[in-house]
PDB file of N, CA, C and O in Angstrom:
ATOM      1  N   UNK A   1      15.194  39.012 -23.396  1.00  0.00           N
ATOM      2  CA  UNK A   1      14.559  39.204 -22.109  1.00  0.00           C
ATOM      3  C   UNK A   1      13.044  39.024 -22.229  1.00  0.00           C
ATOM      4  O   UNK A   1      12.378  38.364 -21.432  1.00  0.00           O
ATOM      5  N   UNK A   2      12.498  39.753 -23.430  1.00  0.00           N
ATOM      6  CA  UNK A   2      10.772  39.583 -23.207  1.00  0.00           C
ATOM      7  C   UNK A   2      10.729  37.693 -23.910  1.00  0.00           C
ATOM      8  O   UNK A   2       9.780  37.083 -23.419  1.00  0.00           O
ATOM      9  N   UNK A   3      11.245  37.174 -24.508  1.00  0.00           N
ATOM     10  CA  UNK A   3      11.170  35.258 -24.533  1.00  0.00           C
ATOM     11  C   UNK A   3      11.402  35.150 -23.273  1.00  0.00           C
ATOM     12  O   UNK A   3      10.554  34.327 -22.930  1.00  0.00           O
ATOM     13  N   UNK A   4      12.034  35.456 -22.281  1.00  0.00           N
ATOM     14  CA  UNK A   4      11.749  34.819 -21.172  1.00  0.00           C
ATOM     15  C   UNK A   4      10.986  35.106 -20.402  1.00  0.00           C
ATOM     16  O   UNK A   4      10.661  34.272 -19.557  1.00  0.00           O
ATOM     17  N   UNK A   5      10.535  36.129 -20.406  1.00  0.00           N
ATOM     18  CA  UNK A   5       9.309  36.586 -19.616  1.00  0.00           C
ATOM     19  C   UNK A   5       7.731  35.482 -19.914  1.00  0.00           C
ATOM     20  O   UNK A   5       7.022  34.829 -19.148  1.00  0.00           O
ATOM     21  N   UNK A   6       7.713  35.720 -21.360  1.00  0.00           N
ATOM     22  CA  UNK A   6       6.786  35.029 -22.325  1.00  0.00           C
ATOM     23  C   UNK A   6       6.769  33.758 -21.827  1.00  0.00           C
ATOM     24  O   UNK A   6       5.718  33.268 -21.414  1.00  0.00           O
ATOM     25  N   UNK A   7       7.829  33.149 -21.813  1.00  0.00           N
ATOM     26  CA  UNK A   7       7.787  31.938 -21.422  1.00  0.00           C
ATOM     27  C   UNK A   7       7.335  31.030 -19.927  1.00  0.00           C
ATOM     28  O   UNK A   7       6.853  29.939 -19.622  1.00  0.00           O
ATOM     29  N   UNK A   8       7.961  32.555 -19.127  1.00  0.00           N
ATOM     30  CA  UNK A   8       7.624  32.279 -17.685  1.00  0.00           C
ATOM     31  C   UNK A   8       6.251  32.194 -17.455  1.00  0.00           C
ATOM     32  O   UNK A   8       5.635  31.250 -16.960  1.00  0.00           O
ATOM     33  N   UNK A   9       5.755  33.443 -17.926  1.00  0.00           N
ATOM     34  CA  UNK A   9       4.249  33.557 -17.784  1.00  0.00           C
ATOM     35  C   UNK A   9       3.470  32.227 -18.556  1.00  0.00           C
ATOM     36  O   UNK A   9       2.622  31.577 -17.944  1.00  0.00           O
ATOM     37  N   UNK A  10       3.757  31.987 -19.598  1.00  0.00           N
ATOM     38  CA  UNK A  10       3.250  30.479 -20.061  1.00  0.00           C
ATOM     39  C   UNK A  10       3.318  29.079 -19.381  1.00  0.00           C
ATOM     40  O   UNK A  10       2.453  28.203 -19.355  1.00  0.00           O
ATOM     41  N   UNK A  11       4.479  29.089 -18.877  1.00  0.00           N
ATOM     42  CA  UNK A  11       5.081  28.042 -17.416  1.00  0.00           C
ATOM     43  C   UNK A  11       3.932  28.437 -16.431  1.00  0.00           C
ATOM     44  O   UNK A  11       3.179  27.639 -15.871  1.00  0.00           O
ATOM     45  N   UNK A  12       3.924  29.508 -16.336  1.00  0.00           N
ATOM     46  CA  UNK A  12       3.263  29.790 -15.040  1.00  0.00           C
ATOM     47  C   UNK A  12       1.562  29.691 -14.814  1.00  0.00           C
ATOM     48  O   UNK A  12       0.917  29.622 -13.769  1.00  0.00           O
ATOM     49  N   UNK A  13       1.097  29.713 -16.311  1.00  0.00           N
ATOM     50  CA  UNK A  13      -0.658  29.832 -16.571  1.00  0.00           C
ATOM     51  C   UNK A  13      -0.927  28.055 -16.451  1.00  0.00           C
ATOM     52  O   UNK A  13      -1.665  27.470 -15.659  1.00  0.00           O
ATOM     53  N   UNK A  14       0.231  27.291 -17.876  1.00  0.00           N
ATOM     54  CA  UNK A  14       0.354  25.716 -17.734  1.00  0.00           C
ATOM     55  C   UNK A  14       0.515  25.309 -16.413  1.00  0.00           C
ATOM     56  O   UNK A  14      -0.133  24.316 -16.084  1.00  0.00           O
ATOM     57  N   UNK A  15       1.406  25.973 -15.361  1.00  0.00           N
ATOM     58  CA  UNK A  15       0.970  25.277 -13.590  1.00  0.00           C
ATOM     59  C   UNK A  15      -0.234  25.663 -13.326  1.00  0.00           C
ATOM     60  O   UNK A  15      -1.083  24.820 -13.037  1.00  0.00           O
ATOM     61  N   UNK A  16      -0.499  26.831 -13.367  1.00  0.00           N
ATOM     62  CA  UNK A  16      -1.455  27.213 -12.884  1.00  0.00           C
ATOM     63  C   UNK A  16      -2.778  26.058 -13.041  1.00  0.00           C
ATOM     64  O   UNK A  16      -3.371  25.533 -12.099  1.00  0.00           O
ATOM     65  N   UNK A  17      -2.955  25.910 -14.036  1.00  0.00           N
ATOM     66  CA  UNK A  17      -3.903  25.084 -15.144  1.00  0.00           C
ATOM     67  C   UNK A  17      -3.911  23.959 -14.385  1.00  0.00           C
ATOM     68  O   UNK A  17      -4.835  23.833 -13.581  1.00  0.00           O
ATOM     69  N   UNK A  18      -2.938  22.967 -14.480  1.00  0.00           N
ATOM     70  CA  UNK A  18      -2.835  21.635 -14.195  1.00  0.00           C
ATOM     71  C   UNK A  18      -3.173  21.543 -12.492  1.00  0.00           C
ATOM     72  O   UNK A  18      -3.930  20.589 -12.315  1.00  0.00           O
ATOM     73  N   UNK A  19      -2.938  22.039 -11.569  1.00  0.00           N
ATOM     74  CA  UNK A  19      -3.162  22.291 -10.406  1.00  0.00           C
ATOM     75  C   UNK A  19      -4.615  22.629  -9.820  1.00  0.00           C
ATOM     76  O   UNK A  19      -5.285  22.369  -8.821  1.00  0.00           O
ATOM     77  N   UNK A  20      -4.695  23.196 -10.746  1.00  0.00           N
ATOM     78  CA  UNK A  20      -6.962  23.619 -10.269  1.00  0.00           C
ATOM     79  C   UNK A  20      -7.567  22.459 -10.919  1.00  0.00           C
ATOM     80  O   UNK A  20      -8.558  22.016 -10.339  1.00  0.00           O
ATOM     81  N   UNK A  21      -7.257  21.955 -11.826  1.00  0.00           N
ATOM     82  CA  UNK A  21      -7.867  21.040 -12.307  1.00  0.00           C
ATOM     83  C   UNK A  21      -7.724  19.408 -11.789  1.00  0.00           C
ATOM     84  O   UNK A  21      -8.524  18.475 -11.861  1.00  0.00           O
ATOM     85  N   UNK A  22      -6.033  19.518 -11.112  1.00  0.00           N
ATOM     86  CA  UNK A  22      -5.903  18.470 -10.166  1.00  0.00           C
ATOM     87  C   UNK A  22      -6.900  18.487  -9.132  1.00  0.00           C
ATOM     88  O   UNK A  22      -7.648  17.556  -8.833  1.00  0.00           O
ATOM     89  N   UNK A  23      -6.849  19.521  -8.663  1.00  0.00           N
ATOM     90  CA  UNK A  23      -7.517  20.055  -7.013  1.00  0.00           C
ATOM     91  C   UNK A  23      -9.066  19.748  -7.225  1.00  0.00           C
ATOM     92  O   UNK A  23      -9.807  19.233  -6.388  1.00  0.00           O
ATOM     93  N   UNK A  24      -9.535  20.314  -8.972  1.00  0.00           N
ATOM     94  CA  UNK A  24     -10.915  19.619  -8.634  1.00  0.00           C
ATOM     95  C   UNK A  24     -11.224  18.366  -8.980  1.00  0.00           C
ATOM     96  O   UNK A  24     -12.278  17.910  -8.537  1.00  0.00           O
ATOM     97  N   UNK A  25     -10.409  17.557  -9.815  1.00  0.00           N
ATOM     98  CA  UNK A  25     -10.621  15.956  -9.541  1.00  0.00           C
ATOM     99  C   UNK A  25     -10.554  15.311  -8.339  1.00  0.00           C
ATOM    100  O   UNK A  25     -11.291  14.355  -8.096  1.00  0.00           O
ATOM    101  N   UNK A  26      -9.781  15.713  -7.587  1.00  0.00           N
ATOM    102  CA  UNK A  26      -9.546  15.134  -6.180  1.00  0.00           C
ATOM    103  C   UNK A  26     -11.052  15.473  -5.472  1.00  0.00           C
ATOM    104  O   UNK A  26     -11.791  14.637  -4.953  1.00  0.00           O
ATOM    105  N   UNK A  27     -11.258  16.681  -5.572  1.00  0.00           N
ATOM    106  CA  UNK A  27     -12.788  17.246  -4.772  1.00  0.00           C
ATOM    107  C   UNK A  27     -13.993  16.228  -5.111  1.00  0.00           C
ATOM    108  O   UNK A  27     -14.777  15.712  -4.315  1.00  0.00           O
ATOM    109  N   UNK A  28     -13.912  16.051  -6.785  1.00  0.00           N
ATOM    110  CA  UNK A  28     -14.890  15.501  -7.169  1.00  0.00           C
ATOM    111  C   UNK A  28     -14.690  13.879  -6.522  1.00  0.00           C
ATOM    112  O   UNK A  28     -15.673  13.260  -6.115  1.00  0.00           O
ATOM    113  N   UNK A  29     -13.228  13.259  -6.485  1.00  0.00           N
ATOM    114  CA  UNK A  29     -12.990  11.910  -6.103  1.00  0.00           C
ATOM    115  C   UNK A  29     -13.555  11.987  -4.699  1.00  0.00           C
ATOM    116  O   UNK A  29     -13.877  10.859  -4.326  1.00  0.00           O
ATOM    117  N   UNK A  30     -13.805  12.977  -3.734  1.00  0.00           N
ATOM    118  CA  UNK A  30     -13.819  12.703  -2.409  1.00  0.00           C
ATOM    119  C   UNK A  30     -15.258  12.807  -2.764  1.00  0.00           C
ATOM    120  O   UNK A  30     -15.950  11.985  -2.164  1.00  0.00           O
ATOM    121  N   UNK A  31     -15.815  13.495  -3.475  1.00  0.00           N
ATOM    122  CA  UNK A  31     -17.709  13.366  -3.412  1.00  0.00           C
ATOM    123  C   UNK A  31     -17.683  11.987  -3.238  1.00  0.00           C
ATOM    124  O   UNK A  31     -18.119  11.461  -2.214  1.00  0.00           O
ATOM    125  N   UNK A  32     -17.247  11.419  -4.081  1.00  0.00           N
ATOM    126  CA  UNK A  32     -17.640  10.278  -4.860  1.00  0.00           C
ATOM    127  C   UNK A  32     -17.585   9.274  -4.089  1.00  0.00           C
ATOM    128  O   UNK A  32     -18.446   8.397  -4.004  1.00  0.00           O
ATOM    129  N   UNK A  33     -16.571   9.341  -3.480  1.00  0.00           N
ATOM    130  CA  UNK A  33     -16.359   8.521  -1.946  1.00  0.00           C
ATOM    131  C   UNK A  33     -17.294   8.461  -1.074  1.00  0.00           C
ATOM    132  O   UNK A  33     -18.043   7.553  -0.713  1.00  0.00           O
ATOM    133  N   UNK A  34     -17.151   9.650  -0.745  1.00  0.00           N
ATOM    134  CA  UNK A  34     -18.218   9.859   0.418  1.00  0.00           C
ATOM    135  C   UNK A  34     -19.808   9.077   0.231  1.00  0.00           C
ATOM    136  O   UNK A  34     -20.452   8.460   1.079  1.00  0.00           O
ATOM    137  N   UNK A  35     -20.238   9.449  -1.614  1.00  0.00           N
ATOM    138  CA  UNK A  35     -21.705   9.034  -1.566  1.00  0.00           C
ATOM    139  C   UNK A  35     -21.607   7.251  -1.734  1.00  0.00           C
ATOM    140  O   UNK A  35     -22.606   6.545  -1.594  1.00  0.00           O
ATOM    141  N   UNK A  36     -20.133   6.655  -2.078  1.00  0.00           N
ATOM    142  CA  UNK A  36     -20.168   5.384  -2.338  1.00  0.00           C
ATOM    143  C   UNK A  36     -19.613   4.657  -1.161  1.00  0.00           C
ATOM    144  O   UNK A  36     -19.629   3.442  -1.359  1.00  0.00           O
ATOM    145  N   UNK A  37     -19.029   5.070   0.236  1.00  0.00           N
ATOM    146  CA  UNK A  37     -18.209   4.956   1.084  1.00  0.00           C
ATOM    147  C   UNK A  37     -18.891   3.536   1.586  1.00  0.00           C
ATOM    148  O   UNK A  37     -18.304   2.461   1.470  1.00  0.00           O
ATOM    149  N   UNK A  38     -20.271   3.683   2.186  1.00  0.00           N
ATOM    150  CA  UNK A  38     -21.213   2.300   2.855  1.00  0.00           C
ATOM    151  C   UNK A  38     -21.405   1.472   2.247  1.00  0.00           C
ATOM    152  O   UNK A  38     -21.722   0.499   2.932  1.00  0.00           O
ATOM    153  N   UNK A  39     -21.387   1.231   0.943  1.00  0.00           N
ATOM    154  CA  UNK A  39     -21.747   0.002   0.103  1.00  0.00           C
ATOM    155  C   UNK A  39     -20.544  -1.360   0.135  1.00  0.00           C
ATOM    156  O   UNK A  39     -19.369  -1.443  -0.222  1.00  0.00           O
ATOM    157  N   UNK A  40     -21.502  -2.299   0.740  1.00  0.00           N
ATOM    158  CA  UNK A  40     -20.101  -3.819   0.508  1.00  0.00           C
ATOM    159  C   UNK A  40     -21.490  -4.428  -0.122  1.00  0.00           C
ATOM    160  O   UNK A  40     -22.650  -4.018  -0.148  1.00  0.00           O
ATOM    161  N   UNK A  41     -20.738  -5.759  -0.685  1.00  0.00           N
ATOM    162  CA  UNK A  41     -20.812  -6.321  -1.920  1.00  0.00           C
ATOM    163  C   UNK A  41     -20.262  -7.920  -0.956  1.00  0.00           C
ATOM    164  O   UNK A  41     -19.202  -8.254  -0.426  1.00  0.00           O
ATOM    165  N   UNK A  42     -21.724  -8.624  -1.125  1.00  0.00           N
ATOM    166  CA  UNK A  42     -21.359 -10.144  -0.720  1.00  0.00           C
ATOM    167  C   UNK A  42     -21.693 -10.752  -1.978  1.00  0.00           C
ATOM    168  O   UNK A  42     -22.361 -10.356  -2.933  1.00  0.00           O
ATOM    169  N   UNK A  43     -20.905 -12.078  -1.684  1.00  0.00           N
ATOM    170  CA  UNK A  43     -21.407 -13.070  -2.741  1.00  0.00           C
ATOM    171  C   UNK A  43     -21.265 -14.293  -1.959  1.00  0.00           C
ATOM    172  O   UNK A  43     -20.542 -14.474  -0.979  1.00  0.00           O
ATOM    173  N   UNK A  44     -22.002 -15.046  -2.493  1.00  0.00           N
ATOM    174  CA  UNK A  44     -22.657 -16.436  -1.436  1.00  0.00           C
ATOM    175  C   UNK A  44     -21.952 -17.365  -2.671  1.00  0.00           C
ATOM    176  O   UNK A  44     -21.975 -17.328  -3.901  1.00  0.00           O
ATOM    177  N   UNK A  45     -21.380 -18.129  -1.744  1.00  0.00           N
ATOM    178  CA  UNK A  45     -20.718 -19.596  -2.692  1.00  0.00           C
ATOM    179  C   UNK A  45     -20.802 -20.527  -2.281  1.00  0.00           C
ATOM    180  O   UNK A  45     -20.751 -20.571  -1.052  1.00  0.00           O
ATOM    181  N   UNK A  46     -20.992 -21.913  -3.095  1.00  0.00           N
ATOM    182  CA  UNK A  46     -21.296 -22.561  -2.108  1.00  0.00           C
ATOM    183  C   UNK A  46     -20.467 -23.740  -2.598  1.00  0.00           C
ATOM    184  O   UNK A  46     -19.897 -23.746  -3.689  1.00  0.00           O
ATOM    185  N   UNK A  47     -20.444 -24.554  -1.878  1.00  0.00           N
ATOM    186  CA  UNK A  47     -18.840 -25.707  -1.639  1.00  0.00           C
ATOM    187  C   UNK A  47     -19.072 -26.662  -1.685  1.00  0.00           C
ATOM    188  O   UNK A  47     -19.968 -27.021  -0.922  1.00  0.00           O
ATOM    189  N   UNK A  48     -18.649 -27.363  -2.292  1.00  0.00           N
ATOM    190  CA  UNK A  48     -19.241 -28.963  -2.493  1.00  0.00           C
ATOM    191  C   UNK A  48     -19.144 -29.812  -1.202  1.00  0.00           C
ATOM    192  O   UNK A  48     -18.728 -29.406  -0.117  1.00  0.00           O
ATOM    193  N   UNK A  49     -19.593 -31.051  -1.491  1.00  0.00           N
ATOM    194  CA  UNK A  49     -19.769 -31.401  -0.319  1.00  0.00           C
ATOM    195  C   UNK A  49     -18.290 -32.121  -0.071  1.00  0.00           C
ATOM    196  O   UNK A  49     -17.777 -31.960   1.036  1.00  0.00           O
ATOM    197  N   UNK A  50     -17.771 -32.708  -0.814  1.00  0.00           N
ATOM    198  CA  UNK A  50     -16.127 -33.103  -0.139  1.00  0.00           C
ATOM    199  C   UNK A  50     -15.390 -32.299   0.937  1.00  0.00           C
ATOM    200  O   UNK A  50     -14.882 -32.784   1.949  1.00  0.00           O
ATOM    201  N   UNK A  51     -15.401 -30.779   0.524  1.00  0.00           N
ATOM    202  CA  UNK A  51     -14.822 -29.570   1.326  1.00  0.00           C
ATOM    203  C   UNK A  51     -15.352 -29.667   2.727  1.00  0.00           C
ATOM    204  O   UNK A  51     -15.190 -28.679   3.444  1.00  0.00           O
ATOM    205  N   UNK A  52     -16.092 -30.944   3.323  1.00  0.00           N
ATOM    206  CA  UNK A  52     -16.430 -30.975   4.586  1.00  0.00           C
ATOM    207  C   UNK A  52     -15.883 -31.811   5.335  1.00  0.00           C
ATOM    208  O   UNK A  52     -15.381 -32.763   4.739  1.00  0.00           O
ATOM    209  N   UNK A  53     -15.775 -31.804   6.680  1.00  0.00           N
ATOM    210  CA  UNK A  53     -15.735 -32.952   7.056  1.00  0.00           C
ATOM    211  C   UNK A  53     -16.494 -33.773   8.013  1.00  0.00           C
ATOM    212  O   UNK A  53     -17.588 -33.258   8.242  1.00  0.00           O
ATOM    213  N   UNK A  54     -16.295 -34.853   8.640  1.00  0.00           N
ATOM    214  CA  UNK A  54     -18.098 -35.802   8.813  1.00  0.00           C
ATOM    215  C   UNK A  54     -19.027 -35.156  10.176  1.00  0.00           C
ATOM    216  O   UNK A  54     -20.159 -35.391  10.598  1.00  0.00           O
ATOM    217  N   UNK A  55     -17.754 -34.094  10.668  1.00  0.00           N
ATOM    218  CA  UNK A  55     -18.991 -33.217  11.912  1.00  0.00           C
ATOM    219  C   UNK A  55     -19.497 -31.671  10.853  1.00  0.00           C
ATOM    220  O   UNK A  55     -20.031 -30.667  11.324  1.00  0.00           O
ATOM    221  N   UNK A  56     -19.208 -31.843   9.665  1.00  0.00           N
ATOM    222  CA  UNK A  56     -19.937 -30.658   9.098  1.00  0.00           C
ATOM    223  C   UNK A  56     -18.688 -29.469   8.678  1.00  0.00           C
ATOM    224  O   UNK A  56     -18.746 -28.851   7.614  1.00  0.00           O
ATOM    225  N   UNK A  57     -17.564 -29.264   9.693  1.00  0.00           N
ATOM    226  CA  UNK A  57     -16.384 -28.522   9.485  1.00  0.00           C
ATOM    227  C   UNK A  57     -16.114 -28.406   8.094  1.00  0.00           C
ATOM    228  O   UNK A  57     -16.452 -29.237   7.252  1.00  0.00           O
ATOM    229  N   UNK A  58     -15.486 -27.333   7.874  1.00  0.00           N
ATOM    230  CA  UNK A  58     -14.789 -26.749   6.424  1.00  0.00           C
ATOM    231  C   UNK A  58     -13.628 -27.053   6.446  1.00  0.00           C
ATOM    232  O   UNK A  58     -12.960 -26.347   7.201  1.00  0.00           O
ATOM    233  N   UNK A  59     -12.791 -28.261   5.626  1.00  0.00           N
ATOM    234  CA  UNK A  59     -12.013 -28.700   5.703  1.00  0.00           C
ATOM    235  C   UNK A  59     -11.500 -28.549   4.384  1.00  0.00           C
ATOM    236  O   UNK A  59     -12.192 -29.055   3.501  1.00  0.00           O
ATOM    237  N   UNK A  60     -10.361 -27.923   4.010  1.00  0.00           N
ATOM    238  CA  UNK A  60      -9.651 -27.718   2.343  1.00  0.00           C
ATOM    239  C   UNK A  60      -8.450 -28.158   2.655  1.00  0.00           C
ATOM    240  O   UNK A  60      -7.936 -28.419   1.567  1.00  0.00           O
ATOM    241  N   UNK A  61      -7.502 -28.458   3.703  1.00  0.00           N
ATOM    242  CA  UNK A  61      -6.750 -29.359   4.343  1.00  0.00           C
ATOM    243  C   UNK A  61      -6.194 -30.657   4.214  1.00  0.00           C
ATOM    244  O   UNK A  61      -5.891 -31.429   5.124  1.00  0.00           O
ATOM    245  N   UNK A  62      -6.072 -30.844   2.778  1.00  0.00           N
ATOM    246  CA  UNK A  62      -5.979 -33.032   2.861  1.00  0.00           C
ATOM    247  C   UNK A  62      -4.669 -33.711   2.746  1.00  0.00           C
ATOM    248  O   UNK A  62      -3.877 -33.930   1.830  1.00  0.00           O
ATOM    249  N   UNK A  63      -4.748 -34.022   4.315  1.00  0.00           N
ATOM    250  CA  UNK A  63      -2.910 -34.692   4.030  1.00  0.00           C
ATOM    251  C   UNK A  63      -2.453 -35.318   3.562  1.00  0.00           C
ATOM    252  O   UNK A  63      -1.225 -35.268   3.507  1.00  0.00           O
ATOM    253  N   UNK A  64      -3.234 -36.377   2.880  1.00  0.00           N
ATOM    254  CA  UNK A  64      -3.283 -37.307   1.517  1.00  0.00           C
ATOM    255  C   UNK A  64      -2.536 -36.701   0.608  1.00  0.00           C
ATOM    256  O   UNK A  64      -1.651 -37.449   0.190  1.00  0.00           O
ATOM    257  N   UNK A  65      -2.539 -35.042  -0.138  1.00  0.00           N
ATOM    258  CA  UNK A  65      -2.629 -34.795  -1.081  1.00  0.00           C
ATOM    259  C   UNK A  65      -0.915 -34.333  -1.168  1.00  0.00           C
ATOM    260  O   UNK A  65      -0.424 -33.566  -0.340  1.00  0.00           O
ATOM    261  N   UNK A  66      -0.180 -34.897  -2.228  1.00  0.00           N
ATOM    262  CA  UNK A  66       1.553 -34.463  -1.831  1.00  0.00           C
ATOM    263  C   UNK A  66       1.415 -33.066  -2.566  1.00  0.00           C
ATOM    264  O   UNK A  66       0.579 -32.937  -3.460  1.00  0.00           O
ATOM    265  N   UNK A  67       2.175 -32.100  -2.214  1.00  0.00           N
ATOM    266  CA  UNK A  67       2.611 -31.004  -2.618  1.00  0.00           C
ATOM    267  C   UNK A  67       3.845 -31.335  -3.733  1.00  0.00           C
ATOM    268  O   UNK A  67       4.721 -32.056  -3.255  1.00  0.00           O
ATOM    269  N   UNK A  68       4.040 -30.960  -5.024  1.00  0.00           N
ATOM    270  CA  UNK A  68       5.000 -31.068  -6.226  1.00  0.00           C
ATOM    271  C   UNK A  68       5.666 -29.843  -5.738  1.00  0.00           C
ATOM    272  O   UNK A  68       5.192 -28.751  -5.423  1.00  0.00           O
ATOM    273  N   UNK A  69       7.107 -30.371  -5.755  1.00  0.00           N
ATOM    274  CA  UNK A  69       8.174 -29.026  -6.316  1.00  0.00           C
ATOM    275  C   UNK A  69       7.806 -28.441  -7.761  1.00  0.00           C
ATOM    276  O   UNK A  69       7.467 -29.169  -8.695  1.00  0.00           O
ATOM    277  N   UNK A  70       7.917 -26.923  -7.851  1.00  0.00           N
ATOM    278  CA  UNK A  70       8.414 -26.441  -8.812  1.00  0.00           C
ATOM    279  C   UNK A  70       9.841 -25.823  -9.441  1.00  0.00           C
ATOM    280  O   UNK A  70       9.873 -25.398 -10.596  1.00  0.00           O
TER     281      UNK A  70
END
């Protein structure tokens, strides 16, 4: 009877444990959010000139080009 007691209470400190420590990673993940939430991230690329077409349009489209089975 007292091994199972022992044991419960050990079950019970190990939940205990894993659960506050979940609860404050999550807390800390939502800081973290919050102070990183507004930030975007561009990147400028730029396209050769074939990828056009003769009024200036973005054309990646070429019906010329056959599609292969795989």
């Amino acid at each position: 009877m007292k091994k199972i007691v022992l044991l419960l209470i050990a079950a019970a400190i190990v939940y205990a444990t894993f659960f506050t420590e979940k609860a404050r990673l999550d807390r800390e993940v939502d800081r973290l959010c919050a102070i990183d939430g507004g930030i975007k991230v561009y990147e400028t690329v730029v396209l050769p000139a074939d990828k056009f077409d003769k009024s200036g349009r973005i054309n990646f489209y070429e019906p010329t080009k056959k599609i292969e089975d795989t």
